[in-house]
N, C-alpha and C positions, 0 to 999 in steps of 0.2 A: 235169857232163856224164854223160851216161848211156851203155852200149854201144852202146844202137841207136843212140843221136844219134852217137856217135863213127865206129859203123860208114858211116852217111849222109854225116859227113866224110871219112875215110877216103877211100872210092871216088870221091871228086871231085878225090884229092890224088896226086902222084907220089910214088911209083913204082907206086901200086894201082890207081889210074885204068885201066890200060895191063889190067889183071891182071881188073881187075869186068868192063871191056868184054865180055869171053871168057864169061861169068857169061849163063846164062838169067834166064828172071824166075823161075821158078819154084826156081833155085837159089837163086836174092837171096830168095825170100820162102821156104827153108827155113832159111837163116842168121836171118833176123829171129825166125820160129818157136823156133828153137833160144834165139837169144837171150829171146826170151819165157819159155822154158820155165824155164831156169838163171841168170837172169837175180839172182836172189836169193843163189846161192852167193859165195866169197868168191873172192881172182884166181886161185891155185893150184888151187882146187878145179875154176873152171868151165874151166881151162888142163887139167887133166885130163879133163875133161867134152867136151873138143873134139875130144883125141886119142882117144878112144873113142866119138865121134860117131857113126860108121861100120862097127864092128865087128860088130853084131848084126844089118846089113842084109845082103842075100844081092849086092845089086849097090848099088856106089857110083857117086854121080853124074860125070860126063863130069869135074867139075874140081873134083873133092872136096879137092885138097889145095889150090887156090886158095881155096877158101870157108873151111878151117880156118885158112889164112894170117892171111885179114883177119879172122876170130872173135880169133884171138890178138892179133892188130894193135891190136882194138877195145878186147881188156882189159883190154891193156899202158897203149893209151891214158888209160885210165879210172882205173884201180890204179895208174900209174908202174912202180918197177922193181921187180923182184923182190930179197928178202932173201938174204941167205946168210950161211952159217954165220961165215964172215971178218966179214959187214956186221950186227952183228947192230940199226941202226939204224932 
């Protein structure tokens, strides 16, 4: 599965469904965008890429932390869990 396929899941599934509703189109097709763009990076890296989404715009969009929800949602989906230092499996 892919992120965009994941994110396409995602917003059809609870508790995000409730959260995409809210979502323009043009929001939904700057997440895919993004997704297009970092799409190649590794989970940490584009988890980073997501939190700095928005930092060099002058204005973020109406539900910009909703769109970085479901970008993380889609990665986590994708990647599973994250490492740590205790798990090093």
């Amino acid at each position: 599965m892919t992120r965009l396929e994941s994110l396409k899941d995602r917003v059809q599934q609870y508790p995000y469904k409730k959260s995409a509703l809210k979502l323009t189109e043009a929001e939904f097709d700057e997440m895919v965008a993004f997704i297009e763009e970092n799409d190649e990076l590794g989970h940490l890296e584009f988890e980073y890429a997501v939190n700095r989404m928005f930092l060099s715009k002058k204005e973020k969009p109406k539900h910009a932390f909703i769109m970085m929800e479901l970008l993380v949602v889609c990665n986590f989906a994708v990647h599973g869990r994250r490492r740590t230092y205790e798990d090093p499996k």
